[in-house]
N, C-alpha and C positions, 0 to 999 in steps of 0.2 A: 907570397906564401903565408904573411903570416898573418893577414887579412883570412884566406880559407879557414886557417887553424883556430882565429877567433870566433867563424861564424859557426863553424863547425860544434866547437865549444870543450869541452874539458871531458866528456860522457865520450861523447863518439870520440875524441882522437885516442883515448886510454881503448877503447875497441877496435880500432885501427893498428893501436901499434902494438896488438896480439899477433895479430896476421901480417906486420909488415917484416917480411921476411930479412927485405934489403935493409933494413935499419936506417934508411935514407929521412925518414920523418922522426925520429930519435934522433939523427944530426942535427936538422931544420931546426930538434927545439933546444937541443944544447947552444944555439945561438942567438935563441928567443927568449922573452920571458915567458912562465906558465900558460899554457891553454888559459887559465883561468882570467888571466890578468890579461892576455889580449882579446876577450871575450868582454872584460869590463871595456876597453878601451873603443871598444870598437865602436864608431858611430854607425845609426841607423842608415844613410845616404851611402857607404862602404857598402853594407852589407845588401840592401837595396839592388846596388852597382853591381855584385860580385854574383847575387842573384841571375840579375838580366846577362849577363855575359854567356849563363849556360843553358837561357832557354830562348830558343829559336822564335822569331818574331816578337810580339806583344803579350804583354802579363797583363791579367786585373788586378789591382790594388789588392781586392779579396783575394786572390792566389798567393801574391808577395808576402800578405800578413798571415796565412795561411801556411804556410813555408817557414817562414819565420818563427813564429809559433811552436810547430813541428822539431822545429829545432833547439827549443828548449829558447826562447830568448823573450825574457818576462817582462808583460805589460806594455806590448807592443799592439801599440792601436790603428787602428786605420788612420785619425788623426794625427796621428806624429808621422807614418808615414806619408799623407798625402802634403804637411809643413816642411819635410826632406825635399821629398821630388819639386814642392815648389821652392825652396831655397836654393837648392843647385838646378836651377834648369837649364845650365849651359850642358851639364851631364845628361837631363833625361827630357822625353820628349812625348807627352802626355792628348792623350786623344781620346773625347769621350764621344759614346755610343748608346743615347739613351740614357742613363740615369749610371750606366758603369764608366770609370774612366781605364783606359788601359793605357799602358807605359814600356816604353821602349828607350832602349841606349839611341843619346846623342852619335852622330859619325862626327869621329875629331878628325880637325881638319891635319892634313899633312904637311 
């Protein structure tokens, strides 16, 4: 959870927990440090990760940084993310098409 609430970032979970009626992500962060501080913390390949988990099939690089971006998280290049995906590539699984590369979650073995 506390991966979400960093990528998420410090803007949107303070709008979130307008409407969180159940108070269930006001516990989450009485156990956390700041949005803010898990949003510094957070590495690119996490966020990358936590991205692919909610979108079905394959991403472009340009959607990922796109996404990213969207979500307030500054100076995020396509560069630094195609040095993630290739540093951990036990995690991601990268297939180009043309001159785009697209990217998909590793299946961990069981």
């Amino acid at each position: 959870m506390a991966h979400i609430i960093g990528l998420l970032g410090p803007d949107r979970i303070e709008k979130i927990m307008k409407n969180d009626e159940t108070k269930s992500l006001q516990e989450t962060l009485a156990e956390n440090r700041s949005p803010q501080q898990l949003r510094e913390g957070l590495r690119l390949w996490v966020a990358v990760r936590e991205y692919l988990r909610e979108v079905p099939g394959k991403s472009k690089v340009g959607d990922i940084q796109a996404f990213l971006d969207w979500l307030g998280m500054e100076d995020v290049i396509r560069q630094a993310i195609e040095f993630a995906l290739k540093r951990h590539s036990d995690s991601f699984k990268i297939t180009k098409k043309g001159h785009e590369r697209y990217v998909e979650l590793r299946e961990m073995p069981r």
